[in-house]
C-alpha positions as CSV (number, residue, x, y, z in Angstrom):
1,X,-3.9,7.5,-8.9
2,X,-0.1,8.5,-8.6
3,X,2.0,5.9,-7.8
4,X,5.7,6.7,-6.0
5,X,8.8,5.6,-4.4
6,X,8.2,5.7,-0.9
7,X,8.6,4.5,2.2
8,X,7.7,1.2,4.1
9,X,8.0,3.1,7.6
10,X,4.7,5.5,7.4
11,X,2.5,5.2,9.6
12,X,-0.5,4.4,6.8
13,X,1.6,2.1,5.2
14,X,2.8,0.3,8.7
15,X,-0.6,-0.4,8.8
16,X,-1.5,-1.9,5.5
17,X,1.7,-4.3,5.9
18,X,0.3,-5.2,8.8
19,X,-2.8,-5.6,7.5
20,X,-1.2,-8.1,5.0
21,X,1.5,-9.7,7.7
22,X,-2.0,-11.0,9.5
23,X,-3.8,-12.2,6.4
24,X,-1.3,-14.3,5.2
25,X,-0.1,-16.1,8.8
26,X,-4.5,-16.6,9.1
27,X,-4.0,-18.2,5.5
28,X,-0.6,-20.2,5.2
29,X,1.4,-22.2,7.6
30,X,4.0,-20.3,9.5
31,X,7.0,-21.4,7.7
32,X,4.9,-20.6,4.2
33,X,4.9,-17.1,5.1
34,X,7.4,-14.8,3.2
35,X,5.8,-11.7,3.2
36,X,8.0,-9.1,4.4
37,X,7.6,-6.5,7.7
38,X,7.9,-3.0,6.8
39,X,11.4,-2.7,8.7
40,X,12.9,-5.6,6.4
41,X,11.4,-3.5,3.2
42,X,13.8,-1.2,3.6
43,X,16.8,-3.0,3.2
44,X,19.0,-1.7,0.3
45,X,18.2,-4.3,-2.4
46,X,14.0,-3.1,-2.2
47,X,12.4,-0.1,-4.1
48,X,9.1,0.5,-2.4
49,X,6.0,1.8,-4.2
50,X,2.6,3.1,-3.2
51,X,-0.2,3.9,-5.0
52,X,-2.4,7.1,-3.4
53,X,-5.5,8.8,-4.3
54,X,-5.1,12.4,-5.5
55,X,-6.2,13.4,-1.8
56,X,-3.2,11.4,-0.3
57,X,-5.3,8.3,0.8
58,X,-3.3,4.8,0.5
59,X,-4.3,2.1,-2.0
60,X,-1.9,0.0,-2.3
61,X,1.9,-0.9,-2.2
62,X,4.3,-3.1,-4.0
63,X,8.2,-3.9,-4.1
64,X,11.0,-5.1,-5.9
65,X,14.2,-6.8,-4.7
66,X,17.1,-7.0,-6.6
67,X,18.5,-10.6,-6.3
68,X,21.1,-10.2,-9.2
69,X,21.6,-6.6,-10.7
70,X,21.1,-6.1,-14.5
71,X,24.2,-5.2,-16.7
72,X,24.3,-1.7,-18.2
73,X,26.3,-3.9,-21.3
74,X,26.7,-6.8,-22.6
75,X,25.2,-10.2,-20.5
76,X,21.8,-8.7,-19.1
77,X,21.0,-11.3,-16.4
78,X,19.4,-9.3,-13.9
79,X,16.6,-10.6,-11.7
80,X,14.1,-9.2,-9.8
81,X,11.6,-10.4,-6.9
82,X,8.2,-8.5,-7.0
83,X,7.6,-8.4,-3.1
84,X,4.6,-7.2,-0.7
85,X,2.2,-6.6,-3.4
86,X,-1.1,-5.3,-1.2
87,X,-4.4,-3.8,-2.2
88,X,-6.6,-1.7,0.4
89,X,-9.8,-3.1,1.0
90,X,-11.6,-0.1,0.1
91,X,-9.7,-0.2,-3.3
92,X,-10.5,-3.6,-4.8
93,X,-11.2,-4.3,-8.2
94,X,-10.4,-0.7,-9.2
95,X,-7.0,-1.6,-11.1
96,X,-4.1,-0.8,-8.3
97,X,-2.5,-3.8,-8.5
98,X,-2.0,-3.7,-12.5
99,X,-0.8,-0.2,-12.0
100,X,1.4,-1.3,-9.1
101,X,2.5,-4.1,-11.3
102,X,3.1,-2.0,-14.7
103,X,5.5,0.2,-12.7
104,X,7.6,-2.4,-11.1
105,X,8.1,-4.5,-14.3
106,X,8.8,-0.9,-15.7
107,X,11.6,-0.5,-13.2
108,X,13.0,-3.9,-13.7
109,X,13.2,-3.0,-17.3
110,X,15.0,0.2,-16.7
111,X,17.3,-1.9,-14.4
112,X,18.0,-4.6,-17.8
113,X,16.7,-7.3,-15.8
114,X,15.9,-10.2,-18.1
115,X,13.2,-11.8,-15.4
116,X,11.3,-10.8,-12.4
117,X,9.7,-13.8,-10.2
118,X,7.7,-13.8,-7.2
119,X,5.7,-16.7,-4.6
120,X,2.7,-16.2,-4.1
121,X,0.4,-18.7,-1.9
122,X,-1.2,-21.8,-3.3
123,X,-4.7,-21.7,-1.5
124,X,-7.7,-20.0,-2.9
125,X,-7.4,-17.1,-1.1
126,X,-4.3,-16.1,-3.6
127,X,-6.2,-17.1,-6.4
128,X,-7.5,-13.1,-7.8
129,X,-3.4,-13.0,-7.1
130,X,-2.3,-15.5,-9.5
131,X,-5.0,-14.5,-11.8
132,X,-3.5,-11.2,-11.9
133,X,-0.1,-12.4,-12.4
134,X,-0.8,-15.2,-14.9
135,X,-2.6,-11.9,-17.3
136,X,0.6,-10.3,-17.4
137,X,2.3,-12.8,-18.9
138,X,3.8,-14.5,-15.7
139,X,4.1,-18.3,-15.8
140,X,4.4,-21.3,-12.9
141,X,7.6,-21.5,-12.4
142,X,10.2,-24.0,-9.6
143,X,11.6,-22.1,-6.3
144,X,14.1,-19.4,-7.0
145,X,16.6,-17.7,-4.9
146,X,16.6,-19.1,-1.3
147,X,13.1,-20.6,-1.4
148,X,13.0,-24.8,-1.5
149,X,9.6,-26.1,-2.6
150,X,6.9,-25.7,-0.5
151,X,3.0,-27.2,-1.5
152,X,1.9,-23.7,0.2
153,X,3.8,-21.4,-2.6
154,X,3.3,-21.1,-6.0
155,X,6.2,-19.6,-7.9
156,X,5.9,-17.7,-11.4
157,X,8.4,-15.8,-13.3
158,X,8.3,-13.5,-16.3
159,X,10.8,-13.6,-18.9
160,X,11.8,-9.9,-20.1
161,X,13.0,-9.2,-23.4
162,X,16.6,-7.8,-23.8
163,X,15.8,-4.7,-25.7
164,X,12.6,-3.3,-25.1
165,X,12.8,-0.2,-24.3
166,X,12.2,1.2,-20.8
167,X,10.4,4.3,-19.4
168,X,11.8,5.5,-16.1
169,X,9.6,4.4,-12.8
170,X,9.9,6.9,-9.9
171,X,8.0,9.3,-8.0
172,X,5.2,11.0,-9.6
173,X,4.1,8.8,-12.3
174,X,0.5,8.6,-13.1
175,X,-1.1,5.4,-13.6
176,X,-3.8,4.7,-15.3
177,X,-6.6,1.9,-13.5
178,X,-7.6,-0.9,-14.8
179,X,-7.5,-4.6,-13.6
180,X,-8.2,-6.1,-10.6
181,X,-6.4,-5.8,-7.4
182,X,-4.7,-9.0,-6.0
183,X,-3.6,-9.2,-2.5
């Protein structure tokens, strides 16, 4: 699978966020619903990965928003927001989300962040989600950001250690599968 920076306004992808837009409003209260559209995914502050097949064919996407930069000295208290994190159906269970993941917590290394968070839903329908989160190394966590508690959301965070070092995330990284996909 290669996984790249790309972006939120192809047509494939359109679809797949829309895809995801309808699943979570048929699975959480309107005002639970903080998945983004693909128009808002291209604000500044989000980096916006796919995953493709080597023909081309979508598989999944995944984001990152910046809600406070890291430092490139000194104090690193950067934080991230993993955002929009989507599986194809056809590509279940075959390790795209891990791979999605791996490249987004690479990037928020890179970047010196010293956490990335995310919400995620609290019905069973997020569960493979949460799973997916909780087995790399994410933990339950209280609102962050702008969101107020919410019985619907389930918020988890992952603390990242201040000198690790970093490979560079960007287009034409191979990922390896494994892992199931969350949606």
């Amino acid at each position: 699978m290669n996984i790249a920076i790309d972006s939120p306004a192809r047509d494939d992808v359109r679809r797949l966020l829309d895809e995801h837009l309808t699943d979570m409003f048929a699975t959480s209260p309107a005002e639970s619903v903080h998945a983004l559209d693909h128009s808002a995914l291209l604000a500044p502050a989000i980096t916006f990965w796919t995953a493709r097949g080597d023909d081309g064919t979508l598989l999944g996407c995944g984001a990152l928003n910046e809600l406070e930069p890291g430092t490139e000295q000194g104090h690193e208290q950067g934080h991230g927001e993993i955002k929009s994190m989507r599986t194809a159906l056809q590509a279940r269970g075959k390790g795209v989300a891990s791979a999605l993941l791996e490249t987004v917590l690479t990037e928020a290394r890179r970047r010196r962040y010293t956490r990335v968070s995310l919400e995620t839903g609290s019905q069973d329908y997020f569960a493979a989600a949460r799973r997916l989160y909780a087995r790399h190394g994410f933990a339950e966590c209280g609102p962050f950001g702008d969101y107020t508690h919410d019985p619907h959301s389930v918020f988890m965070t992952l603390e990242l250690p201040a000198h690790r070092p970093a490979q560079q995330a960007g287009t034409g990284h191979r990922a390896a599968a494994a892992g199931p996909a969350a949606s």
